[in-house]
HTML snippet that shows the backbone in 3Dmol.js (N, CA, C, O; Angstrom):
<script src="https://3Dmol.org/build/3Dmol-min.js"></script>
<div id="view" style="width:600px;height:400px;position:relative"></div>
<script>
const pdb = `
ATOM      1  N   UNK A   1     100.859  94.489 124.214  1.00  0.00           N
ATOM      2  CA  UNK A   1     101.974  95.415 124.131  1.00  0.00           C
ATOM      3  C   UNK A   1     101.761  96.318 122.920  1.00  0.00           C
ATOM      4  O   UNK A   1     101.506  95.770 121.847  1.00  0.00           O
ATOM      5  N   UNK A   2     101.841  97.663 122.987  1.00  0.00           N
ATOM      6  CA  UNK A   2     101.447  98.780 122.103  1.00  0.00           C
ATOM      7  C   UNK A   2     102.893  99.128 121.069  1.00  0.00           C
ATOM      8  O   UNK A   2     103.929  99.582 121.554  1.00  0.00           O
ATOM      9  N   UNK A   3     102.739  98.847 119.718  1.00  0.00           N
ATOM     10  CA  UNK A   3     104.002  99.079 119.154  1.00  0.00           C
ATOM     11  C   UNK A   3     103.807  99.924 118.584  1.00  0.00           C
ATOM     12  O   UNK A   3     102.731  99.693 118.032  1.00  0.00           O
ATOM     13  N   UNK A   4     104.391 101.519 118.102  1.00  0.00           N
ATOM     14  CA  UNK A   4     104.837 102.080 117.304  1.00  0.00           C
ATOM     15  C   UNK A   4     104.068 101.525 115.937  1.00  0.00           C
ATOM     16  O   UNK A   4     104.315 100.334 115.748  1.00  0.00           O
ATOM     17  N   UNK A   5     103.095 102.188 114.833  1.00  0.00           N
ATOM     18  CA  UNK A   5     103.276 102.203 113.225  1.00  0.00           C
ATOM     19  C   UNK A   5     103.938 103.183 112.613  1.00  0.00           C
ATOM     20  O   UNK A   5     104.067 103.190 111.389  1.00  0.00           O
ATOM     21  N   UNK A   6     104.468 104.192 113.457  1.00  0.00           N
ATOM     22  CA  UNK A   6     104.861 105.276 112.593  1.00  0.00           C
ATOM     23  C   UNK A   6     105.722 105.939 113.382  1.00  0.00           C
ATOM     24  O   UNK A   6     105.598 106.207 114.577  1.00  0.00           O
ATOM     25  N   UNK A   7     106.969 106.291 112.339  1.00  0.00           N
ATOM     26  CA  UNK A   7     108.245 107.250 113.407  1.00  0.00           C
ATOM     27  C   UNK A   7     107.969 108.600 113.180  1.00  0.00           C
ATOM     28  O   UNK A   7     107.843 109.163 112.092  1.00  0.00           O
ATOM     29  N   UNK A   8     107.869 109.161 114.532  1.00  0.00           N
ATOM     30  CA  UNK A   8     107.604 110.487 114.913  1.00  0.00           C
ATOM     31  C   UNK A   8     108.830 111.344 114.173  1.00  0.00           C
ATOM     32  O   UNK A   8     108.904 112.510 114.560  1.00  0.00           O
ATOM     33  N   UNK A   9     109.561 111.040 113.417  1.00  0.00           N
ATOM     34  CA  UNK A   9     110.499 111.989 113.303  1.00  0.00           C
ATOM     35  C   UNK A   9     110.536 112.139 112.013  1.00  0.00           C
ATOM     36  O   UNK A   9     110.982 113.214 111.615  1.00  0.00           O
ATOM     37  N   UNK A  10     110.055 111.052 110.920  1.00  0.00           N
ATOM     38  CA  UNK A  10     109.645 110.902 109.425  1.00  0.00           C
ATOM     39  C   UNK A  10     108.390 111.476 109.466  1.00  0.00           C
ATOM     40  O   UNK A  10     108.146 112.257 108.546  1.00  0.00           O
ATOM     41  N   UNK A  11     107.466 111.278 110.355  1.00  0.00           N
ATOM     42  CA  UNK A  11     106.039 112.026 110.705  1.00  0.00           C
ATOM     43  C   UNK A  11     106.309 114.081 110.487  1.00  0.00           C
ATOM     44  O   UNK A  11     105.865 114.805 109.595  1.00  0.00           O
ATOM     45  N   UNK A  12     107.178 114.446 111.689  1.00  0.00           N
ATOM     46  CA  UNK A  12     107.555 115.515 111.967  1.00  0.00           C
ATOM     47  C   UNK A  12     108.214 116.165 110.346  1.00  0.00           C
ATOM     48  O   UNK A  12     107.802 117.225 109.874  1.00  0.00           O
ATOM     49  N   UNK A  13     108.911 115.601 109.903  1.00  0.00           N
ATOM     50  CA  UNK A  13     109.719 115.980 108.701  1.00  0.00           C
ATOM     51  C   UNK A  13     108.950 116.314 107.306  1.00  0.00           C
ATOM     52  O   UNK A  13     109.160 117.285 106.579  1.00  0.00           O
ATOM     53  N   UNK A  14     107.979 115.237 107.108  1.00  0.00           N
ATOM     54  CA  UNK A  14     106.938 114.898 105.770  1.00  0.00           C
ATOM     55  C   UNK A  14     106.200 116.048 106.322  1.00  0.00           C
ATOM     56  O   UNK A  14     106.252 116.956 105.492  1.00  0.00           O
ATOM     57  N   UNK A  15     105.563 116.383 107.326  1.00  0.00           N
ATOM     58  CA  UNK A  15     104.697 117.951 107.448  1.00  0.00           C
ATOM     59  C   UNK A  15     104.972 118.849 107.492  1.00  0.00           C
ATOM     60  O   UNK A  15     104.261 119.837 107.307  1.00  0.00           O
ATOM     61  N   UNK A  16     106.764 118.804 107.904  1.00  0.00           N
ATOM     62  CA  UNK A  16     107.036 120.413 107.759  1.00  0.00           C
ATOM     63  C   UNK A  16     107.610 120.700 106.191  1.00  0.00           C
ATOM     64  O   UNK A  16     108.164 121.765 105.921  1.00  0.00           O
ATOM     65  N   UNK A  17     107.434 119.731 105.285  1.00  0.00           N
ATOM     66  CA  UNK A  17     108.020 120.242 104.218  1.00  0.00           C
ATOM     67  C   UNK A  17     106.759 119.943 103.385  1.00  0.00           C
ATOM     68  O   UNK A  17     107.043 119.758 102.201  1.00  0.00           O
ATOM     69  N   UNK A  18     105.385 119.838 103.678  1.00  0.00           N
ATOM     70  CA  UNK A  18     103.895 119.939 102.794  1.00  0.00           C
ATOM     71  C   UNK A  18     104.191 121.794 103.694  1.00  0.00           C
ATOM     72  O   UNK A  18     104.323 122.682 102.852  1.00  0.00           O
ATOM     73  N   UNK A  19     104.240 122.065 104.513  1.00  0.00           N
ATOM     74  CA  UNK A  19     104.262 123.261 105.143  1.00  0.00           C
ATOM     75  C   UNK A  19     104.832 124.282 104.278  1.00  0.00           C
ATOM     76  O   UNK A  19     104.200 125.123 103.639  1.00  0.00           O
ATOM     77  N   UNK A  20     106.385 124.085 104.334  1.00  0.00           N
ATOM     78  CA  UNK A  20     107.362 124.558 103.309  1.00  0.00           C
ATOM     79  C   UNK A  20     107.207 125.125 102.308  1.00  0.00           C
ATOM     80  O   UNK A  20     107.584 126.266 102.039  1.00  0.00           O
ATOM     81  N   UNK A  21     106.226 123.858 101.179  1.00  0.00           N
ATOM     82  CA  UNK A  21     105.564 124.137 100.028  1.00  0.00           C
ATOM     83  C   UNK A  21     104.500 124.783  99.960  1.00  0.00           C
ATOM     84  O   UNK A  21     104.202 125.414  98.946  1.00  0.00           O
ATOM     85  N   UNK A  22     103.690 124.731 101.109  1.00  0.00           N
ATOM     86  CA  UNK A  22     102.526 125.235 100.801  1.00  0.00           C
ATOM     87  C   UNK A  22     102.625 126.722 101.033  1.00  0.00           C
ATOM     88  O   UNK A  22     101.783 127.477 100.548  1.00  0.00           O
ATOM     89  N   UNK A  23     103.826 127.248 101.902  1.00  0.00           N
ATOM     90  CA  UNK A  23     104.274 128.599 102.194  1.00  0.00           C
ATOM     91  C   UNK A  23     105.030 129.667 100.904  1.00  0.00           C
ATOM     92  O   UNK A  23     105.395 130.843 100.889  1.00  0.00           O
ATOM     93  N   UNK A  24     105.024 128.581  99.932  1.00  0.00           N
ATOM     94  CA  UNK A  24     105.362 129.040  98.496  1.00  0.00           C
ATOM     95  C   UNK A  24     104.114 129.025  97.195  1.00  0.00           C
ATOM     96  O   UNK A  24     104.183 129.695  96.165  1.00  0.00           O
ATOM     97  N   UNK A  25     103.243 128.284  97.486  1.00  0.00           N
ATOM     98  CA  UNK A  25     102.001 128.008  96.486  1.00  0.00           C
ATOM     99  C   UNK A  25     101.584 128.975  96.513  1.00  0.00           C
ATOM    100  O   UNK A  25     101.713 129.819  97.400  1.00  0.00           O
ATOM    101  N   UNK A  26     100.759 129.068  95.143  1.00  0.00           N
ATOM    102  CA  UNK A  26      99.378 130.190  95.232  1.00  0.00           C
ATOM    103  C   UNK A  26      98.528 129.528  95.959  1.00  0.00           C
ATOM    104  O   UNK A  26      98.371 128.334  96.215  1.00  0.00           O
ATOM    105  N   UNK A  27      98.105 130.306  96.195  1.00  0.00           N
ATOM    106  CA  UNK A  27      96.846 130.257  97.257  1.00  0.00           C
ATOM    107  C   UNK A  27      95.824 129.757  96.796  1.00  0.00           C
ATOM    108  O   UNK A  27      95.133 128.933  97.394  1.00  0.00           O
ATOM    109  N   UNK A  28      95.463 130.490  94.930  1.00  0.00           N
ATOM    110  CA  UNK A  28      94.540 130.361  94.343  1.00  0.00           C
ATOM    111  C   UNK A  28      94.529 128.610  93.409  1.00  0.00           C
ATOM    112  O   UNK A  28      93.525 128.069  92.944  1.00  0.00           O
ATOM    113  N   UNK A  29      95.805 128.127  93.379  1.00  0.00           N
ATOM    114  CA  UNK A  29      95.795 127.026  92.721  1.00  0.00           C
ATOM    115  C   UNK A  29      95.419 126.100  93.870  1.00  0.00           C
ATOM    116  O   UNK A  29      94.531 125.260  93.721  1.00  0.00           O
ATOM    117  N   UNK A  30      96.095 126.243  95.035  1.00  0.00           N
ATOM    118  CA  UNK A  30      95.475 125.232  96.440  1.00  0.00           C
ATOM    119  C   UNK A  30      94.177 124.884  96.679  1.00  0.00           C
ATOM    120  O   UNK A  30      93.709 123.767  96.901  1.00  0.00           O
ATOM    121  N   UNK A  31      93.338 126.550  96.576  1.00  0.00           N
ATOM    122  CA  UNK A  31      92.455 126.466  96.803  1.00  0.00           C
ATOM    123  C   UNK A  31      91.212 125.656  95.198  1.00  0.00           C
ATOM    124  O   UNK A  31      90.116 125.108  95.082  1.00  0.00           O
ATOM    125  N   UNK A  32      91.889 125.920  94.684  1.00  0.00           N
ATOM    126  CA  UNK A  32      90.964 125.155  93.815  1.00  0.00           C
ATOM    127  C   UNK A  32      91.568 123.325  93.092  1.00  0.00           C
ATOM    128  O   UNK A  32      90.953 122.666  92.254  1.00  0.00           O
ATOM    129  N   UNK A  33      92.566 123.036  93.605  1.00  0.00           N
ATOM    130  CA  UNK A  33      92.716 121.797  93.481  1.00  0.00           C
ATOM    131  C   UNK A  33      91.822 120.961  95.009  1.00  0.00           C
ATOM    132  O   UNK A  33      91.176 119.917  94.917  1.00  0.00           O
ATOM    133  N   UNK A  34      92.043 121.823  96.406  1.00  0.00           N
ATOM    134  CA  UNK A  34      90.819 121.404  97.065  1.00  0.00           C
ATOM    135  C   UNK A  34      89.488 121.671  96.929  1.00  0.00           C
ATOM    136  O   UNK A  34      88.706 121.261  97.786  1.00  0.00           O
ATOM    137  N   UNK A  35      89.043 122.402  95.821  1.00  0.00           N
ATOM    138  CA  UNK A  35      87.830 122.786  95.672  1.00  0.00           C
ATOM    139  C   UNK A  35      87.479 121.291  94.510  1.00  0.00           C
ATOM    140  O   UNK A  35      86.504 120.560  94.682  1.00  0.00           O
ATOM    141  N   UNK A  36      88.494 121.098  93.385  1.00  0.00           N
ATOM    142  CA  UNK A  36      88.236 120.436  92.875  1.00  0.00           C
ATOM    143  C   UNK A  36      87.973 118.413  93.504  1.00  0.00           C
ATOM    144  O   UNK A  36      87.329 117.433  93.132  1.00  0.00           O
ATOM    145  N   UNK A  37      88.755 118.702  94.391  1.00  0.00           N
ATOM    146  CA  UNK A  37      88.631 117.414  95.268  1.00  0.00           C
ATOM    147  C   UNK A  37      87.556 117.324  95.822  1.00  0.00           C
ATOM    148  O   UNK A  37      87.100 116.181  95.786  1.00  0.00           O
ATOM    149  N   UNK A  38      86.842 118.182  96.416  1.00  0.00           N
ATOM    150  CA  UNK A  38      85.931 118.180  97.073  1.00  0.00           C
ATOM    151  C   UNK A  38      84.504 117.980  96.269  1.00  0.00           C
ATOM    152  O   UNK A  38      83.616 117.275  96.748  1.00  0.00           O
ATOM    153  N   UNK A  39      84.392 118.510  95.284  1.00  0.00           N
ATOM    154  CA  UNK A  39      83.532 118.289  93.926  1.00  0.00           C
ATOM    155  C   UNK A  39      83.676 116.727  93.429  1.00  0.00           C
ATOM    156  O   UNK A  39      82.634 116.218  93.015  1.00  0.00           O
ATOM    157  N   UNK A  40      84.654 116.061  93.428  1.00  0.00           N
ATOM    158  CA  UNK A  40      84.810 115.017  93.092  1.00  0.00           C
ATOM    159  C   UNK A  40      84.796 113.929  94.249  1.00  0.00           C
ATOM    160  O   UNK A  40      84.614 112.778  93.855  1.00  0.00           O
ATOM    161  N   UNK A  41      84.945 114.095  95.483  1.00  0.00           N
ATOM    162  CA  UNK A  41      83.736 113.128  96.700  1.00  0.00           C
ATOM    163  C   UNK A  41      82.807 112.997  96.586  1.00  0.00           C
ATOM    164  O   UNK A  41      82.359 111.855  96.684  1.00  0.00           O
ATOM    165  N   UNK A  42      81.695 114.430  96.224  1.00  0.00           N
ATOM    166  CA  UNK A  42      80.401 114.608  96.107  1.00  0.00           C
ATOM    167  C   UNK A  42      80.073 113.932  95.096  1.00  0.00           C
ATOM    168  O   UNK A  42      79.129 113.149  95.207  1.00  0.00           O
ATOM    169  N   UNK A  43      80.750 114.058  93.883  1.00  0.00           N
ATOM    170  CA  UNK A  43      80.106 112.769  92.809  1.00  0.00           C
ATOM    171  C   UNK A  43      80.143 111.511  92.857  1.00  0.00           C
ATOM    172  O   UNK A  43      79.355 110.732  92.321  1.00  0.00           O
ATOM    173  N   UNK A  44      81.096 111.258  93.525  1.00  0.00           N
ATOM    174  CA  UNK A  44      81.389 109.586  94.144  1.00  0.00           C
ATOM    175  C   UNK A  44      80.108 109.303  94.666  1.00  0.00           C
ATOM    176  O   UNK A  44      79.238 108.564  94.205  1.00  0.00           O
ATOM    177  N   UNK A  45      80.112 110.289  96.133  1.00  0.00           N
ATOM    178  CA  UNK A  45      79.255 109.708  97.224  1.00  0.00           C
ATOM    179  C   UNK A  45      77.884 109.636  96.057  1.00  0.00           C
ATOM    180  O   UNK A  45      77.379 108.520  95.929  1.00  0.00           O
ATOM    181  N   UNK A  46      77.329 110.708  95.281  1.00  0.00           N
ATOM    182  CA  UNK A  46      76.294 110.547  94.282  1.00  0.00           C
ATOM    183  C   UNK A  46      76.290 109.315  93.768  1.00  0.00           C
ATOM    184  O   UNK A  46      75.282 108.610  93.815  1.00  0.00           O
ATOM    185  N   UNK A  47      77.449 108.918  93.206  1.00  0.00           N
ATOM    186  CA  UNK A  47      77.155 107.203  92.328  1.00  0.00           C
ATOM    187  C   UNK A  47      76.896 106.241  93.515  1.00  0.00           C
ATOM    188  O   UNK A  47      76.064 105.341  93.404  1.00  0.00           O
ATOM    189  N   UNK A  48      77.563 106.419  94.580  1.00  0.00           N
ATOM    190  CA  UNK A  48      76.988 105.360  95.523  1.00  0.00           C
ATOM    191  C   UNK A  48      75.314 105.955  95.815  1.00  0.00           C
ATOM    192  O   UNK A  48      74.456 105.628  94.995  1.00  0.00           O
ATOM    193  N   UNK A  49      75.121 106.385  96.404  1.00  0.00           N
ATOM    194  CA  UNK A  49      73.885 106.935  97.029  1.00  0.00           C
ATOM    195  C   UNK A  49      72.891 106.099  95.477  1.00  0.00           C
ATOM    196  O   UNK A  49      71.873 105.424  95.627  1.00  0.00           O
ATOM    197  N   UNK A  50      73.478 106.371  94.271  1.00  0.00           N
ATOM    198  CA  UNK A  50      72.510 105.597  93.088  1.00  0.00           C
ATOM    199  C   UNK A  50      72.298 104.526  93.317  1.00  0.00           C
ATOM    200  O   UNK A  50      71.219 103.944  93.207  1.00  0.00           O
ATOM    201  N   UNK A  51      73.671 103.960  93.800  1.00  0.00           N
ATOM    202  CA  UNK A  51      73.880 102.379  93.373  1.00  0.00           C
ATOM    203  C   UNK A  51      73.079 101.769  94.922  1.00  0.00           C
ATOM    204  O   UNK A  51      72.785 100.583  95.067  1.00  0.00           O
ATOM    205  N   UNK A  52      72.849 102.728  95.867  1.00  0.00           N
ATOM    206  CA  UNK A  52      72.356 102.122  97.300  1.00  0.00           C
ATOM    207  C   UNK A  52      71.099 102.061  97.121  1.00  0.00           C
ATOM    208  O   UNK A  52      70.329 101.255  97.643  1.00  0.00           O
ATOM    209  N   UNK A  53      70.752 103.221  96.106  1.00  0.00           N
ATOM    210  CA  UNK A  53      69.169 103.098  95.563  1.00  0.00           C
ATOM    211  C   UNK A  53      68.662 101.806  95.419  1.00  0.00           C
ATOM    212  O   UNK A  53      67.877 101.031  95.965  1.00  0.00           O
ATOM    213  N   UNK A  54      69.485 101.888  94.385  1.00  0.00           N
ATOM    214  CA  UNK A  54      69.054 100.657  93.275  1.00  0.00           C
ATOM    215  C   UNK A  54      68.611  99.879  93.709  1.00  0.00           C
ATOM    216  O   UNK A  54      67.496  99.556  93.298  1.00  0.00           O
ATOM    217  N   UNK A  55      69.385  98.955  95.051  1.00  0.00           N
ATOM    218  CA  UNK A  55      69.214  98.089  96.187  1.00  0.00           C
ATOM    219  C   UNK A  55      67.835  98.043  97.016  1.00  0.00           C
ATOM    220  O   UNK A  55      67.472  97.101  97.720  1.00  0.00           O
ATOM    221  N   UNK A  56      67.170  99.192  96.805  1.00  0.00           N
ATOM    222  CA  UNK A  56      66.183  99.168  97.633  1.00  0.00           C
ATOM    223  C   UNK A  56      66.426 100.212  98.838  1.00  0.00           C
ATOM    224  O   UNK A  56      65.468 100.701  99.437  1.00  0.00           O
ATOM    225  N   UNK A  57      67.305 100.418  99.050  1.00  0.00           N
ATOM    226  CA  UNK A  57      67.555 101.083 100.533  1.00  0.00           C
ATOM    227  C   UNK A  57      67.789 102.905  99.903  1.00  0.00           C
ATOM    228  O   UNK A  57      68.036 103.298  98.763  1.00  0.00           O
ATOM    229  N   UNK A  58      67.543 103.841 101.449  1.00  0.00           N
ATOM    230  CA  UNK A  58      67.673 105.237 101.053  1.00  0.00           C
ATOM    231  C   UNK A  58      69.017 105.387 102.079  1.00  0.00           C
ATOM    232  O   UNK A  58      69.393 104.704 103.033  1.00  0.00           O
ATOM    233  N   UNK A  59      69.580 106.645 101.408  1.00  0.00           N
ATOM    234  CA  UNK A  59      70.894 106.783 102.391  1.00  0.00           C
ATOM    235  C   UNK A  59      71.018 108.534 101.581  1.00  0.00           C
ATOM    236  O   UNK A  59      70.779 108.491 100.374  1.00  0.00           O
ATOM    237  N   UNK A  60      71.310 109.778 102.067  1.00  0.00           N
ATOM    238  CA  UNK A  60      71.358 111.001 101.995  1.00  0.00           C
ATOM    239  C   UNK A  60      72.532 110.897 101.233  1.00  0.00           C
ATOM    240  O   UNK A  60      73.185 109.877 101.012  1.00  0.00           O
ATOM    241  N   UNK A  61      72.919 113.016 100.526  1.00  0.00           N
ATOM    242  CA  UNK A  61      74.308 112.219  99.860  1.00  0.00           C
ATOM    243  C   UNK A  61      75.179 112.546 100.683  1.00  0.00           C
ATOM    244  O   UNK A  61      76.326 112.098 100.658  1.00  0.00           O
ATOM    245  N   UNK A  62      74.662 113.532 101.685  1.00  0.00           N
ATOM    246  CA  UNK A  62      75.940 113.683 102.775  1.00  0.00           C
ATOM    247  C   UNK A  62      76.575 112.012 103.493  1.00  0.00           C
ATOM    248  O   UNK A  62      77.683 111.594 103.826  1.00  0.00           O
ATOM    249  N   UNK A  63      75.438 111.551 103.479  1.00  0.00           N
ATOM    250  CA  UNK A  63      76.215 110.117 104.578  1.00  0.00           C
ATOM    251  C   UNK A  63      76.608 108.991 103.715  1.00  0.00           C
ATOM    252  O   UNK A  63      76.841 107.884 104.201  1.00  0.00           O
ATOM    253  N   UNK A  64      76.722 109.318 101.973  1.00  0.00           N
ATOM    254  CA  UNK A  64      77.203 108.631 101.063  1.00  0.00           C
ATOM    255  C   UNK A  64      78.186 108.921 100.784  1.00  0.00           C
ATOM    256  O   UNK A  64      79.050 108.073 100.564  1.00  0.00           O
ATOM    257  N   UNK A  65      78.400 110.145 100.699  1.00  0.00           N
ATOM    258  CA  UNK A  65      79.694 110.959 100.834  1.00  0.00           C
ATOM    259  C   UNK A  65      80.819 110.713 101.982  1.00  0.00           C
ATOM    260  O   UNK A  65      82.016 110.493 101.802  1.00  0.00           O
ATOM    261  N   UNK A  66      80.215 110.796 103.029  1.00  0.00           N
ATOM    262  CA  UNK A  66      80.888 110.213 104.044  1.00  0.00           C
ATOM    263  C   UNK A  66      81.190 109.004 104.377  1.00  0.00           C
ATOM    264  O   UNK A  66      82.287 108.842 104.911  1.00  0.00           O
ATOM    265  N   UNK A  67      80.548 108.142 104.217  1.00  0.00           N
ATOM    266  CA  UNK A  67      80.973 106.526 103.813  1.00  0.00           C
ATOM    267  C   UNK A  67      81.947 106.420 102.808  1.00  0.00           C
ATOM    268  O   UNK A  67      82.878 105.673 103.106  1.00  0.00           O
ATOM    269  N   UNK A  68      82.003 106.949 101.709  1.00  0.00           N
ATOM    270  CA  UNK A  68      82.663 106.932 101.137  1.00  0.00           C
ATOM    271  C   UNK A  68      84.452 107.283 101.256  1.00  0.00           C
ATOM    272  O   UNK A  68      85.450 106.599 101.028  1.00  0.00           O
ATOM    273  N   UNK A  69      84.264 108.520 101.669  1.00  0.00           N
ATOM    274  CA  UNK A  69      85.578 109.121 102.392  1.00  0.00           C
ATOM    275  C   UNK A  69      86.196 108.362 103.553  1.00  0.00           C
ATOM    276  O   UNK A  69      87.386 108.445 103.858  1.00  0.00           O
ATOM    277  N   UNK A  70      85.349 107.663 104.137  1.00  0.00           N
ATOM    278  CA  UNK A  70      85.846 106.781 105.425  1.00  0.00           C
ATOM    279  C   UNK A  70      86.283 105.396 104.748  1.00  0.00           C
ATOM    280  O   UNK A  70      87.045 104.623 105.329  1.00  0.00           O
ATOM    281  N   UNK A  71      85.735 105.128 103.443  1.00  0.00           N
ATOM    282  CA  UNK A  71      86.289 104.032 102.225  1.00  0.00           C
ATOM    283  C   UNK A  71      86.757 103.968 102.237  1.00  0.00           C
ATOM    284  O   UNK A  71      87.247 102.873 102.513  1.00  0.00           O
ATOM    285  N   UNK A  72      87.792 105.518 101.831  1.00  0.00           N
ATOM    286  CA  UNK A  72      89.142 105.354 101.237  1.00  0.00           C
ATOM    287  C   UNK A  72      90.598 104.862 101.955  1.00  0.00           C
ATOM    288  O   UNK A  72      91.557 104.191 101.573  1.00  0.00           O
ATOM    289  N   UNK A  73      90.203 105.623 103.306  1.00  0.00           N
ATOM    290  CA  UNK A  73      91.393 105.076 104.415  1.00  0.00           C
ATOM    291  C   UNK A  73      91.306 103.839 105.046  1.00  0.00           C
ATOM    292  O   UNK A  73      92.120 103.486 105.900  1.00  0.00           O
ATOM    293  N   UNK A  74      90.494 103.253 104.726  1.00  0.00           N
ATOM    294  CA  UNK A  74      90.607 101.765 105.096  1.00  0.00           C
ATOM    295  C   UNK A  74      91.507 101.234 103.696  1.00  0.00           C
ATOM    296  O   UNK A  74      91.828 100.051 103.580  1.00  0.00           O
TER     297      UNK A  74
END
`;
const viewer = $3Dmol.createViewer("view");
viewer.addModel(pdb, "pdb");
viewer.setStyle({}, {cartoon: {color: "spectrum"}});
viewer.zoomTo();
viewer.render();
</script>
């Protein structure tokens, strides 16, 4: 039997008001707090990709990066 984790209507509400806000932000601060996020995966996935080294094994930093990011939501 398939239950519900999440109410569609607290779902619906929490996005239209990141919406809201974001229809008031600079553009230029958005864009560089995601610029800055994004700079700061890439160094992550870098310390892993070291630490996978280390181990013996090779892994790119794109797919360290991406392991990584798939980390976090677990």
């Amino acid at each position: 039997m398939y239950q519900r984790v999440y109410d569609r209507f607290f779902l619906s509400t929490m996005l239209a008001g990141i919406v809201g806000l974001l229809a008031h932000a600079r553009v230029t601060l958005v864009a560089g707090a995601l610029a800055l996020h994004l700079v700061g995966l890439i160094i992550t996935g870098e310390r892993w990709r070291v630490v996978i080294a280390a181990m013996g094994s090779r892994v790119t930093l794109a797919r360290a990066t991406l392991i990584n990011l798939a980390g976090i939501f677990v």
